[in-house]
C-alpha positions as CSV (number, residue, x, y, z in Angstrom):
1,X,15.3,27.2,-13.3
2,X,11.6,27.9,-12.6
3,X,8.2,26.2,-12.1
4,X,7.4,27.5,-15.9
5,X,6.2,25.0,-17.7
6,X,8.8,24.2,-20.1
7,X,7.7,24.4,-23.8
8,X,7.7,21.2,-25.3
9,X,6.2,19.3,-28.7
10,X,3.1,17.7,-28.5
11,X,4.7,14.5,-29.1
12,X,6.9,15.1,-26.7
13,X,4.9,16.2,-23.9
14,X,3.2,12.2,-24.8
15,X,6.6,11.0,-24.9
16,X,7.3,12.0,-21.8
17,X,3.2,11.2,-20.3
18,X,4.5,7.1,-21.5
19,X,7.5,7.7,-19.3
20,X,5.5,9.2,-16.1
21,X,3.2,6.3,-16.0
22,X,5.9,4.0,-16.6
23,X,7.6,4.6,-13.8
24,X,4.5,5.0,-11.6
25,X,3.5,1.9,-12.4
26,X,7.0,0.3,-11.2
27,X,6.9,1.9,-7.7
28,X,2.7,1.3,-7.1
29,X,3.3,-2.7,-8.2
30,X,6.2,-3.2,-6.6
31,X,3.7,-3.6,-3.6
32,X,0.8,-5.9,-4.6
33,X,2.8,-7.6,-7.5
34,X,5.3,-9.2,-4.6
35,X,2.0,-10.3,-3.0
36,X,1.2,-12.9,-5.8
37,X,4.8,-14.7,-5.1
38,X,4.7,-14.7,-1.5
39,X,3.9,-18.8,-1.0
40,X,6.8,-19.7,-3.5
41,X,9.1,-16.9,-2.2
42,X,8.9,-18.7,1.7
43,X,8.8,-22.2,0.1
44,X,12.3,-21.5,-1.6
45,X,14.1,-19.0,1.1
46,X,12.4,-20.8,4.1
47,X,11.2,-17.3,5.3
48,X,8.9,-17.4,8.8
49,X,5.8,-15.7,8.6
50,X,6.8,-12.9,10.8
51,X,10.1,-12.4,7.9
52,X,7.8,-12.5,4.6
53,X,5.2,-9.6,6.4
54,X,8.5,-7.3,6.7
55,X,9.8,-8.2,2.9
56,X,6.3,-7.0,1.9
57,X,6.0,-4.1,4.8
58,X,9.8,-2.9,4.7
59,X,9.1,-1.5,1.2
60,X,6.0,0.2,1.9
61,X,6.9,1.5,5.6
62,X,10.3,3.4,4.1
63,X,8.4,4.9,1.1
64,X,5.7,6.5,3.3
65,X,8.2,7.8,6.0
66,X,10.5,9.7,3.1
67,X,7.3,10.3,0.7
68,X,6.7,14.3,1.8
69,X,10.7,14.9,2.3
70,X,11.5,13.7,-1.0
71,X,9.1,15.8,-2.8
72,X,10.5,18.7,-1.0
73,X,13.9,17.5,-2.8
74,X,12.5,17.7,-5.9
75,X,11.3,20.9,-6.0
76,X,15.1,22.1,-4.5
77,X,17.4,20.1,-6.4
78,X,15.4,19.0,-9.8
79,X,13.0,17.1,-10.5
80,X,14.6,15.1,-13.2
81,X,17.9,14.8,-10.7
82,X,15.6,13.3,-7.8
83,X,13.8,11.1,-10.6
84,X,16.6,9.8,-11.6
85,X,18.2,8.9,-8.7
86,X,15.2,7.3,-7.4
87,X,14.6,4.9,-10.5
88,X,19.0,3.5,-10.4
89,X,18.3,3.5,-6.8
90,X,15.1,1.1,-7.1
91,X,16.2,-0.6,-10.3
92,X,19.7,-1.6,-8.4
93,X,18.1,-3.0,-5.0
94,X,15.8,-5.4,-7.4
95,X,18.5,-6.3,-9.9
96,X,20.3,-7.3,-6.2
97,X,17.1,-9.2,-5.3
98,X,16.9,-11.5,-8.0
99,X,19.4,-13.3,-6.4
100,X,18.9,-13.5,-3.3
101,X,18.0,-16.3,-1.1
102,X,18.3,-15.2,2.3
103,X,15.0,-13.5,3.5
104,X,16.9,-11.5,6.3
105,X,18.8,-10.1,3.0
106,X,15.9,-9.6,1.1
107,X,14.1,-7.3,3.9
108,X,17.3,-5.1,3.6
109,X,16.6,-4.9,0.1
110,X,13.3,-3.8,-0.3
111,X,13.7,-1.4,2.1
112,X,15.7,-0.2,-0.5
113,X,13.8,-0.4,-3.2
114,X,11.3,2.2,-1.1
115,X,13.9,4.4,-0.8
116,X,14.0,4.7,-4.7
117,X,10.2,4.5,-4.7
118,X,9.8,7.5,-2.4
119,X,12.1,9.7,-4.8
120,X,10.2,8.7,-7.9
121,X,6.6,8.9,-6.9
122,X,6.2,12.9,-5.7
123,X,7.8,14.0,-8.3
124,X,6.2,12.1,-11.5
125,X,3.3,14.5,-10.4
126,X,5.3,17.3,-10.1
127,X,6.7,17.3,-13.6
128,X,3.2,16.4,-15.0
129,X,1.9,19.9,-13.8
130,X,5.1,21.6,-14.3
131,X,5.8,20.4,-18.1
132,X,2.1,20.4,-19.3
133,X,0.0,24.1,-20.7
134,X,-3.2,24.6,-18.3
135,X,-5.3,23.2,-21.2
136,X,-3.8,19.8,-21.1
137,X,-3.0,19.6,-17.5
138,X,-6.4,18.0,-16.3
139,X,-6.0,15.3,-19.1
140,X,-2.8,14.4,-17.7
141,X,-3.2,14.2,-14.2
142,X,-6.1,12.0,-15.0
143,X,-4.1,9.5,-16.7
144,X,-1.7,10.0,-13.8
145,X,-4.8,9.1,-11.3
146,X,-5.8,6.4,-13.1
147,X,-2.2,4.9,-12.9
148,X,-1.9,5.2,-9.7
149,X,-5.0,3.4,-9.1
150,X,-4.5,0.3,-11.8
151,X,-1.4,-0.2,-11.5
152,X,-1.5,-2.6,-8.1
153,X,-4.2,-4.6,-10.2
154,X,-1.6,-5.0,-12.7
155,X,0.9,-5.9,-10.7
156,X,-1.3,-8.7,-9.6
157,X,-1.8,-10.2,-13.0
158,X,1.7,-9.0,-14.1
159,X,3.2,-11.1,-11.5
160,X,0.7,-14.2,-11.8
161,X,1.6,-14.9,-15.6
162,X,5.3,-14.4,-14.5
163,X,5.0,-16.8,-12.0
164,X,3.3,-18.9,-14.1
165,X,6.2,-19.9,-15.9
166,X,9.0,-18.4,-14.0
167,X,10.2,-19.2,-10.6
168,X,9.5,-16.0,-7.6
169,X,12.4,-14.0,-8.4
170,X,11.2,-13.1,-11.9
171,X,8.7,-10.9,-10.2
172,X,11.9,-8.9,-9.3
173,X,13.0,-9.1,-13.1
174,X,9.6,-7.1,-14.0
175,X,10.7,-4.5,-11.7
176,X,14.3,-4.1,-13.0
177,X,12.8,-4.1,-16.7
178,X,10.2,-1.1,-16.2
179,X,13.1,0.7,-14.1
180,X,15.4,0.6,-17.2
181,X,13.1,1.3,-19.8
182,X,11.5,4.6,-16.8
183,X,15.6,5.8,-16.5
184,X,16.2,5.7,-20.5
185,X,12.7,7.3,-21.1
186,X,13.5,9.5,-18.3
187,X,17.1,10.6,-19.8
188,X,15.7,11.3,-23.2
189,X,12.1,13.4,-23.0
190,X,11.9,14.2,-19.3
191,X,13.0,18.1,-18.9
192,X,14.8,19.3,-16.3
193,X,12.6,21.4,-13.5
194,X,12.5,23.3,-10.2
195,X,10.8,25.5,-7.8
196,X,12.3,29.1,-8.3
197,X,11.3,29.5,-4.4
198,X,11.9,25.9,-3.2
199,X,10.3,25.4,0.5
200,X,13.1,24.9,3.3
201,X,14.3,21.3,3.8
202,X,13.1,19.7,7.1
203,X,15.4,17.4,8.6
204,X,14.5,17.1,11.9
205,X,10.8,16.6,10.5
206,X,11.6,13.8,8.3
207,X,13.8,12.4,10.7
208,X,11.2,12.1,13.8
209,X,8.4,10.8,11.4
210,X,10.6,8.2,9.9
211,X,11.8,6.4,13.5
212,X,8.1,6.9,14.8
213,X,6.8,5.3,11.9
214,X,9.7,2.5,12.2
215,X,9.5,2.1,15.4
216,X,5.9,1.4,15.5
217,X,5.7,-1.0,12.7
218,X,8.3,-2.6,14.4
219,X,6.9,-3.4,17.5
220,X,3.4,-4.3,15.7
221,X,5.3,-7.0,13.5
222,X,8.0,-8.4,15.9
223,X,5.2,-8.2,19.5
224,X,3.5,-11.1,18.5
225,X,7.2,-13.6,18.3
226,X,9.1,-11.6,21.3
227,X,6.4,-11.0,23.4
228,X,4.4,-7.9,24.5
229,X,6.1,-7.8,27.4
230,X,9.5,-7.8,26.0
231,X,11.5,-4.9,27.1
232,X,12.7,-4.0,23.0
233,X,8.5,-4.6,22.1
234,X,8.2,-1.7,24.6
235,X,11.2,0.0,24.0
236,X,10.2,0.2,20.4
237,X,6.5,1.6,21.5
238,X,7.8,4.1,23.5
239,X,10.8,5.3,21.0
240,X,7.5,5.8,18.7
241,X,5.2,7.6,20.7
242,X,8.1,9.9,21.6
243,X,9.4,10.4,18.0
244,X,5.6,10.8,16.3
245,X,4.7,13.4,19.5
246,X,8.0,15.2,19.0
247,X,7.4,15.6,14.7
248,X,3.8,17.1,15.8
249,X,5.3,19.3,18.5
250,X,8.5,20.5,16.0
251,X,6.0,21.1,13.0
252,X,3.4,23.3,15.3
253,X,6.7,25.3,15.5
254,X,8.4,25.4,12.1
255,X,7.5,28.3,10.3
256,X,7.8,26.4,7.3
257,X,7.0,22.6,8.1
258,X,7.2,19.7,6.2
259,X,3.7,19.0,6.7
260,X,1.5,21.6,8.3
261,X,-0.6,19.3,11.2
262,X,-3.3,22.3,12.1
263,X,-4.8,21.2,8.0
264,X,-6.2,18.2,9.5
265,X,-8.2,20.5,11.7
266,X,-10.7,21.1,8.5
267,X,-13.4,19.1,7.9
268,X,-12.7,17.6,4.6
269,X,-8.8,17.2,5.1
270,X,-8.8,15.4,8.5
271,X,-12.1,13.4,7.1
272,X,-10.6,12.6,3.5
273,X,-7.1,11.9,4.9
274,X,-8.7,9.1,7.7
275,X,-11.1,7.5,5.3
276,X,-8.1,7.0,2.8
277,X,-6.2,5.4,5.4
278,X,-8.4,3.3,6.5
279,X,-9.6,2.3,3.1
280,X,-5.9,1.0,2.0
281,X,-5.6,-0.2,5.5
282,X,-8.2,-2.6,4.7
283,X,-7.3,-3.4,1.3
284,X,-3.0,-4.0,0.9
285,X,-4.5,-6.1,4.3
286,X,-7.1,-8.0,2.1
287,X,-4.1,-8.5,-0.8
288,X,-1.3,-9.3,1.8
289,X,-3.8,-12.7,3.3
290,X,-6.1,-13.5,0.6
291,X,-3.9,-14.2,-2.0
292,X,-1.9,-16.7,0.9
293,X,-5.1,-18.6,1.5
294,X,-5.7,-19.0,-2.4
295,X,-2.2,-20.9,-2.6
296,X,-1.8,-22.5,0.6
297,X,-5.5,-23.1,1.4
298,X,-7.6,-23.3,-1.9
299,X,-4.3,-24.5,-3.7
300,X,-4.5,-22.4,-6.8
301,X,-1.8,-21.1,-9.3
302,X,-0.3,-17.6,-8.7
303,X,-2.0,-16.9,-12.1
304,X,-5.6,-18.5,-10.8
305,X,-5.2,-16.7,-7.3
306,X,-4.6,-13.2,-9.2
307,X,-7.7,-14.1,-11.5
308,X,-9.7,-14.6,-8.8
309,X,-9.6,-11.2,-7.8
310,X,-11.3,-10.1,-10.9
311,X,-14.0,-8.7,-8.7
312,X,-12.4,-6.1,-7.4
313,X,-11.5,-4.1,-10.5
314,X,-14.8,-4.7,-12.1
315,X,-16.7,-3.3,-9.7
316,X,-14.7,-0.6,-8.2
317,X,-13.8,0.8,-11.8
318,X,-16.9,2.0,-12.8
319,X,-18.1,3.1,-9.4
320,X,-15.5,5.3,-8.9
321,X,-15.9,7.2,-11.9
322,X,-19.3,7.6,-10.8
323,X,-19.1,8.5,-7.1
324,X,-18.4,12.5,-7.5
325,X,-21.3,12.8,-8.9
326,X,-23.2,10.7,-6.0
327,X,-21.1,12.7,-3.2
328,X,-22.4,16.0,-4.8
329,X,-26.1,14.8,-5.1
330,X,-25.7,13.5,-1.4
331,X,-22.6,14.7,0.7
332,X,-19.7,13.6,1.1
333,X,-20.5,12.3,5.0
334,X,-23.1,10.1,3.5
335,X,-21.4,8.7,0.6
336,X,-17.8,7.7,2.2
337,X,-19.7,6.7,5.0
338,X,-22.0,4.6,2.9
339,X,-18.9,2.9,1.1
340,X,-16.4,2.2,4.2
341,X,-19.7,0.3,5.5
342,X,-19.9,-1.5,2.0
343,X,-16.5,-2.4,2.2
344,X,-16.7,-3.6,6.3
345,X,-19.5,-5.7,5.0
346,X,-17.3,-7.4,2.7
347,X,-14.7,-7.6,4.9
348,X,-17.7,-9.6,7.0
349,X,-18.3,-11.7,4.4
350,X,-14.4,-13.0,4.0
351,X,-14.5,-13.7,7.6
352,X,-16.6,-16.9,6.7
353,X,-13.8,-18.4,4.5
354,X,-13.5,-22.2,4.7
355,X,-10.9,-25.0,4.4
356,X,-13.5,-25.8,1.4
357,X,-12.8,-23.3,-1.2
358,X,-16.2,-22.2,-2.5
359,X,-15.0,-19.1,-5.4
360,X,-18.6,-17.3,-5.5
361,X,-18.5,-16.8,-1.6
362,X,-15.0,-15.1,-2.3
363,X,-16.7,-13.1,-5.3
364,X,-19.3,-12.1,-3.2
365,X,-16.6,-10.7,-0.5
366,X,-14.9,-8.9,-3.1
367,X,-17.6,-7.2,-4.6
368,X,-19.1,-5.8,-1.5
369,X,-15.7,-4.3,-0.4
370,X,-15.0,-3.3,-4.1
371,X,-17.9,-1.2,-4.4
372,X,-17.3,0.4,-0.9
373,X,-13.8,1.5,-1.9
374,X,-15.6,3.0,-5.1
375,X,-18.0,4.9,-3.8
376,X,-15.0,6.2,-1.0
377,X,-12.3,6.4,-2.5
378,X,-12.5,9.2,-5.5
379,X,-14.7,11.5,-2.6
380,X,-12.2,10.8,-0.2
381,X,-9.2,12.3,-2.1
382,X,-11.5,15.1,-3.5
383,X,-12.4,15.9,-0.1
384,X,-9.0,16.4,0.4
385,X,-8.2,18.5,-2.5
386,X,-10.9,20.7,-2.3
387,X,-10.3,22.0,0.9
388,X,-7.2,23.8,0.2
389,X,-6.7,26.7,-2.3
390,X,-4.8,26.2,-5.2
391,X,-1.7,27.5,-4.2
392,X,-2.0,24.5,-1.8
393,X,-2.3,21.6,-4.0
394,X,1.0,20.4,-3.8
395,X,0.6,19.6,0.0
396,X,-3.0,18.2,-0.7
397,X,-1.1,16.1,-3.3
398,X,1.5,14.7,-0.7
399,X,-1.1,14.2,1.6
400,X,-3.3,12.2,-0.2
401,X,0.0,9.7,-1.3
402,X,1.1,9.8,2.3
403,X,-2.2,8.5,3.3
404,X,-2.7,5.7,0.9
405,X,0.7,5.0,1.6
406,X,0.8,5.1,5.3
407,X,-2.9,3.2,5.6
408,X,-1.0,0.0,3.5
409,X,2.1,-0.1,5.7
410,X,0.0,-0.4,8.8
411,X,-2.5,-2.8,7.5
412,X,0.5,-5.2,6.2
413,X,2.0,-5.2,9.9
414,X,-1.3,-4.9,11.8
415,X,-3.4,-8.0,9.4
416,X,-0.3,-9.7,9.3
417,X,0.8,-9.8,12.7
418,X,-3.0,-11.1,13.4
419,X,-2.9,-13.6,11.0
420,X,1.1,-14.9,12.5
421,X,0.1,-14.8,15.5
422,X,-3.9,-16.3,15.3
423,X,-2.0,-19.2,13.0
424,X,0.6,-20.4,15.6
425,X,-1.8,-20.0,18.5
426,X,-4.7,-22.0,16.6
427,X,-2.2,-24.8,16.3
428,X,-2.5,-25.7,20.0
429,X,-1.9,-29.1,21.3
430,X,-1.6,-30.7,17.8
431,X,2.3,-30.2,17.7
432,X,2.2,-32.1,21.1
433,X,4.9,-34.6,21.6
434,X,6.7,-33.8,18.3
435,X,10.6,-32.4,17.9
436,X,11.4,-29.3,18.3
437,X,13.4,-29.2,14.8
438,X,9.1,-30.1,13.5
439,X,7.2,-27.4,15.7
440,X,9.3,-25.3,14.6
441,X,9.2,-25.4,11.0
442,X,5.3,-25.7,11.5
443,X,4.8,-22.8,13.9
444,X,7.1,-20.3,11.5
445,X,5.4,-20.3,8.3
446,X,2.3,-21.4,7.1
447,X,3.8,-22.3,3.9
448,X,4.5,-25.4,6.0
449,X,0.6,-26.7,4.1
450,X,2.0,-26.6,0.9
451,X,4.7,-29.5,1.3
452,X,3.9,-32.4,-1.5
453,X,3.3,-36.0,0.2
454,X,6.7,-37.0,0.0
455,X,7.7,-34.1,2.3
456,X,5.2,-35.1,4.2
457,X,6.9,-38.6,5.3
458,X,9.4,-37.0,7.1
459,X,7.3,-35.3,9.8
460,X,5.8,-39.2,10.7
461,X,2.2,-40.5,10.1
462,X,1.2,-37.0,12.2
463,X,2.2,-35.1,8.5
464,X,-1.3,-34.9,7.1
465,X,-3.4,-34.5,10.5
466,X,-0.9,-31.4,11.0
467,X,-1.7,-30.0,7.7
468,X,-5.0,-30.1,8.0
469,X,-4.7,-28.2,11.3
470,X,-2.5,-25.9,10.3
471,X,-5.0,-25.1,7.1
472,X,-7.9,-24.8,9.2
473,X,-5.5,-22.5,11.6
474,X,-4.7,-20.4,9.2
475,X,-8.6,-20.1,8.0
476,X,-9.6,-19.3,11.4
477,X,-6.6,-16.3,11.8
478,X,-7.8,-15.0,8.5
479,X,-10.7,-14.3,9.6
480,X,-9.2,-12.7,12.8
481,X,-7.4,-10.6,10.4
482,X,-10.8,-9.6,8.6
483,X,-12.8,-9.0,11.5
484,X,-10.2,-6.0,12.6
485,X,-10.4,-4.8,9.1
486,X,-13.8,-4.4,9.2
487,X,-14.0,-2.9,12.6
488,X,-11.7,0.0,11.4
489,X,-13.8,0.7,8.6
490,X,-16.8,0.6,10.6
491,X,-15.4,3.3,13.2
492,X,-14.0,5.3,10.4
493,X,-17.3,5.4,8.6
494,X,-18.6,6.3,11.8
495,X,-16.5,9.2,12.5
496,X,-16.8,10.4,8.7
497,X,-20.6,10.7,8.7
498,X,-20.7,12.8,12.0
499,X,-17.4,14.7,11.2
500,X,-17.0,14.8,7.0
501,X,-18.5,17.9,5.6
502,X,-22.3,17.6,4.5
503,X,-23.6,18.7,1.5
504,X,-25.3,21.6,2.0
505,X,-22.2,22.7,4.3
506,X,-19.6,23.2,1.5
507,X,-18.2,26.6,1.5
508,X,-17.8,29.2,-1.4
509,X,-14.1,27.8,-1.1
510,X,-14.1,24.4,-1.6
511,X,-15.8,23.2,-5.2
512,X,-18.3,20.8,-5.3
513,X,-16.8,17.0,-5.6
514,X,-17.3,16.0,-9.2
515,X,-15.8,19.1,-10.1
516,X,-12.4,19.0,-8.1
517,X,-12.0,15.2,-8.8
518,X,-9.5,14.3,-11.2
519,X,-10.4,12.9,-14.8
């Protein structure tokens, strides 16, 4: 079977659109949806701090390291083949979750549910431009854009009315429901496709980036508890280092790699590819800690603490539709560089959180490092796109996801071993004199503020001074947190305006912005 796009109805071909951005949505929620049930999730399991940053991470960190390989699957085996596998794969790990109660357990299975993800998301674009005439083809990547971009909003909201009536593991219910409803769709309009000339499968690639990647995230996440110094801490830097500098080494060789490393060496690439990662950095960072201080500190509703990001989509929306346009009228070194700042200044502003909940100070936070991420973020992945030729689109594609992708999983480990790590050093000599069976349930988990006051009576008359030091801990390491965000946007803005292509430097190969961004 061939990359010929298949001929299908009309109705069909929006049949089978529904289907594609179903099952998008599923695998881009799956991350900021399960952000929204953290508090309850380490109430009910009893889940440390360090355990509930790998049930978030673990997903993430196994979708980027088998994004590219999977996508090379697709094209080899069948699109619809690697689809479908991926959606029974995802759909079974969350059905599994639902009841769980162990949070070692859980890890295990969202790990598994990114295994599933990284099979689904390569190739709903795939079959988009496969299945769809030229004419039509923009229309529908746009929708699949737009998607991609939404759908972690929704997942907030999704998962704050849930929890609103429905205890944490309903957010896993969600996730079961649109994998279902994506696998039947998928069965009955989806058409079978593959690449008449599929690349060579790359093993050895996928392998070395997966460990690195593992490896690293590892040792970020589990440093902080086992110490730097610990001989598996280093071990696991060292296994990573040696595993990322062997993938670079083995795909300068391959003559047909899994990801060609000498495209970062162009301007727009390497610059579009960094700013993307440090933009999601920063912002599955901001959604991994923010929406813990609006339960634990502010004391809000999962439903209130998702509303409360309103900000973000109300600015960033219209600003990215707009921000071609901008980056043609003024480069694109200028404009990304102009919005990481914006969003580094937001990231600023967050860092001045209080025990005292004041909303319009976290509005005002959320705004500046919404309109940064518009004015970045549609430039960014243009940047990207535009500086390959067409027959090269597929890799710019896989690129731009792998960035996004790889950005979130380091920003969950990095921001989240900060804020474990401030929180249990910020609680100094106030668990002095107390039992161990006490300092330990205070030091692992931050959910330790939310006890009622009748929990409270068994820790002694010391109950309320520690919550309130363990709140005003866990302010202080958020803003830790924030402060590193903003310092990585600030050197990548830095290295994008002196690097990033200008605007009177783009070359009769690469269109101008507004025209290669997807609508």
């Amino acid at each position: 079977m061939s990359d010929s796009a298949p001929t299908l109805s009309p109705r069909r071909r929006s049949a089978l659109l529904g289907v594609i951005a179903l099952a998008l949505m599923m695998v881009v929620s799956a991350v900021s949806g399960l952000n929204v049930a953290l508090p309850d999730l380490a109430i009910d399991t009893g889940a440390s701090q360090t355990q509930v940053t790998w049930i978030v991470d673990a997903y993430t960190l196994v979708f980027v390291g088998l994004l590219l390989p999977a996508g090379a699957l697709g094209d080899r085996y069948g699109r619809k083949r690697v689809l479908l596998a991926g959606l029974m794969i995802f759909g079974a790990a969350a059905c599994a979750a639902m009841f769980v109660t162990s949070p070692g357990t859980l890890i295990w299975l969202r790990a598994a549910m990114g295994i599933g993800a990284a099979a689904v998301m390569p190739v709903t674009l795939s079959i988009i431009t496969t299945s769809f005439p030229p004419a039509e083809r923009g229309r529908a990547v746009g929708v699949w854009v737009g998607v991609a971009g939404g759908g972690a909003v929704i997942g907030l909201f999704g998962s704050g009315i849930l929890l609103e009536f429905f205890a944490w593991n309903s957010f896993f219910g969600l996730n079961v429901t649109l994998a279902v409803l994506a696998l039947i769709g998928t069965i009955v309009v989806i058409p079978s496709s593959r690449d008449a000339h599929p690349p060579r499968l790359d093993p050895l690639g996928a392998l070395t980036t997966l460990v690195g990647l593992v490896a690293l995230v590892y040792a970020i996440i589990e440093g902080p508890e086992r110490g730097w110094s610990d001989p598996l801490t280093i071990g696991a830097f060292a296994l990573s280092a040696v595993s990322l500098t062997s993938f670079v080494l083995w795909e300068l060789r391959n003559p047909e790699p899994m990801l060609d490393v000498r495209l970062f060496a162009l301007r727009g690439f390497g610059t579009g590819s960094l700013a993307l990662t440090a933009q999601f950095f920063a912002s599955f960072g901001l959604f991994f800690i923010v929406l813990q201080y609006l339960q634990y500190v502010a004391g809000l509703s999962p439903l209130q603490s998702a509303l409360a990001l309103l900000p973000l989509p109300v600015v960033l929306i219209p600003l990215a539709r707009t921000a071609p346009r901008i980056a043609d009228r003024f480069g694109i070194n200028r404009v990304v560089a102009v919005g990481l700042t914006l969003s580094a200044t937001g990231m600023l502003v967050l860092t001045t959180l209080d025990v005292d909940f004041v909303y319009w100070h976290l509005a005002l936070g959320l705004a500046l490092f919404a309109a940064g991420m518009g004015l970045a973020g549609t430039p960014s992945t243009t940047a990207i796109v535009s500086s390959l030729p067409q027959s090269k689109q597929g890799v710019a594609s896989a690129v731009n996801d792998t960035s996004r992708e790889l950005g979130s999983a380091l920003g969950i480990a990095v921001l989240g071993t900060i804020l474990s790590s401030g929180y249990r050093t910020g609680l100094g000599g106030a668990l002095a004199g107390l039992p161990t069976a006490v300092v330990e349930r205070v030091e692992s988990s931050v959910s330790f503020v939310s006890l009622g006051t009748g929990q409270l009576e068994k820790f002694g008359p010391a109950g309320a001074t520690l919550v309130a030091v363990a709140k005003q801990s866990f302010v202080h390491a958020t803003g830790t947190a924030f402060l590193t965000a903003a310092c990585v946007l600030v050197v990548a803005a830095a290295y994008v305006e002196v690097r990033a292509p200008k605007r009177d430097e783009v070359g009769s190969d690469e269109a101008p912005i507004s025209a290669a961004a997807p609508r």
